[in-house]
C-alpha angles and dihedrals in degrees: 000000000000089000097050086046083066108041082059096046088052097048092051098044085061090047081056083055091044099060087057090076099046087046087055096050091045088055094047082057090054097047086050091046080063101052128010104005090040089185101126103189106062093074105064097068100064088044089048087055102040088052097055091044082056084057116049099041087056079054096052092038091064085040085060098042098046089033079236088167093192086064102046086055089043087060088044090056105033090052085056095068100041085050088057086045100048086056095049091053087049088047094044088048103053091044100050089047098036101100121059138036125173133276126265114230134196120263097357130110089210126067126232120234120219112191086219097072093067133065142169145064086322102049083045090055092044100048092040098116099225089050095046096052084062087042095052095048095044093058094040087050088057095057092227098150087040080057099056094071114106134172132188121221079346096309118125113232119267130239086254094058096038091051088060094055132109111226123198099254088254097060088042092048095035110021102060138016122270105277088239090065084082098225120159116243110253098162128317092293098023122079137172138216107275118232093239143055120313120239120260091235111110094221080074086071098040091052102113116182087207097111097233097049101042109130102322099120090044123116090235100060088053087059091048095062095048087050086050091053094038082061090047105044086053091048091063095026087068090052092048100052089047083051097047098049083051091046094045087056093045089052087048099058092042097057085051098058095042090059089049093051086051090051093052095046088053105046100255117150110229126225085012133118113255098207123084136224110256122228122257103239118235129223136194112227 
C-alpha cells in the first residue's frame, strides 16, 4: 500500500508541475489582452483551469501523504472534470479560430486582412459596435502603430524597406490603409493620395493620417485582430494539447493505484483469482 501511496503522491506532484504551463499560457493571454489582442475575456478560462489543477494535485498529494482515501477519490473525480474541460477549451479554441488568414501581397513582406474572410461566433464578438469601441481604444491606448516607426542612423526607413517587413496582423489591419487602397507610402503611419484609382474597399475612405483615428474603425483592423488571436489561441492550444495527453496518462496511473490502494485495504489478493476451487462431494456406497 506504501508504494501505491506514492505513486500517487509522485504523479500528483508532476500534475502540480503541469498546470504551470496552462497558468503561463493563460497569463500570456492576459499580457496580450492588454496590449495587441485587446480581447479581455479568453484568458480566464485557462487560468481558471491551471489554478484548479494547482489545486487539486496539492489535494491528492496530502491524500497520498496522510493515506486520507476520500481525498484521493475526490482528486480522481475532481481531475476528471478539468481534463473535460481542458478539451472543451482546445476544442472551443480551434473552432472559433478555424476559418481566415491574411492575404499575400506582391511584393510585400506583410500580409492584408479583409473582415470577410472570417465568420462565426468570434468575428461576430469582434465586429459587435459597443465591443469595438473597447477594442479600438484599447489598441490606440497601447501605442502599437506609434511603435511601428524605425530609422536607421537617424534616418527614417524608406517605402522600399517598409514594404519587406512583416507586420503583427494588427499593425498591418489598423496602422496603415489596404494596399489596394492605392495610397502612396509617406512614412509607416503617413500616407499620401495615390496617383491612381481608389480601391473600391470602403476602409479606403475610412484611412485617416491623424494619429488617433488611423485605421481603427476600419474593417480591416477588425480582421487584424481576429488574425492576431487566431496566432495566439494556437500558440497556447499546442501547449495545451501536449499538457493534456500528459495529463490524460498521469490521471490514468493515479486512478490505478488508487484502485489498487481500495483492494488492499479490503483484503483483496492481487493478481489472484477470486474464485475458489469447489469441493468434490463425497458419497458412502
Amino acid at each position: 500500500m506504501r508504494s501505491s501511496n506514492h505513486l500517487i503522491g509522485l504523479v500528483n506532484f508532476l500534475t502540480f508541475l503541469l498546470s504551470i504551463p496552462i497558468l503561463g499560457g493563460g497569463i500570456w493571454l492576459s499580457s496580450r489582452a492588454n496590449s495587441t489582442d485587446c480581447l479581455r475575456f479568453l484568458q480566464w478560462p485557462l487560468i481558471v483551469i491551471g489554478i484548479s489543477i494547482m489545486v487539486v494535485s496539492l489535494a491528492g498529494f496530502a491524500g497520498a501523504c496522510y493515506r486520507n482515501k476520500f481525498l484521493m477519490w475526490l482528486y480522481l473525480v475532481v481531475m476528471l472534470l478539468i481534463i473535460a474541460a481542458l478539451i472543451g477549451f482546445i476544442i472551443f479554441a480551434y473552432a472559433v479560430t478555424d476559418k481566415g488568414s491574411g492575404r499575400a501581397l506582391l511584393n510585400r513582406g506583410y500580409l492584408d486582412y479583409y473582415l470577410e474572410d472570417y465568420s462565426g461566433w468570434l468575428k461576430d464578438r469582434v465586429s459587435d459596435g459597443s465591443y469595438w469601441g473597447k477594442i479600438s481604444s484599447c489598441i490606440r491606448d497601447s501605442r502599437a502603430c506609434s511603435k511601428i516607426g524605425r530609422s536607421f542612423n537617424g534616418v527614417p526607413e524608406t517605402s522600399d524597406m517598409f514594404f519587406l517587413r512583416r507586420l503583427s496582423p494588427v499593425e498591418s489591419g489598423c496602422c496603415k490603409p489596404p494596399t489596394e487602397c492605392g495610397y502612396s507610402y509617406v512614412n509607416e503611419t503617413g500616407w499620401g493620395m495615390g496617383g491612381g484609382m481608389m480601391g473600391s474597399n470602403s476602409d479606403c475612405m475610412v484611412w485617416s493620417n491623424d494619429q488617433s483615428l488611423l485605421c481603427y474603425q476600419c474593417s480591416s483592423c477588425k480582421a487584424g485582430v481576429l488574425g492576431s488571436l487566431k496566432k495566439s489561441w494556437r500558440k497556447v492550444s499546442v501547449i495545451n494539447i501536449v499538457v493534456l495527453i500528459i495529463l490524460v496518462i498521469f490521471y490514468v496511473i493515479a486512478y490505478a493505484a488508487y484502485r489498487n490502494v481500495k483492494r488492499i485495504d479490503n483484503d483483496e489478493p492481487v493478481g489472484e483469482a477470486r474464485m475458489t476451487k469447489s469441493q468434490p462431494s463425497h458419497f458412502n456406497l
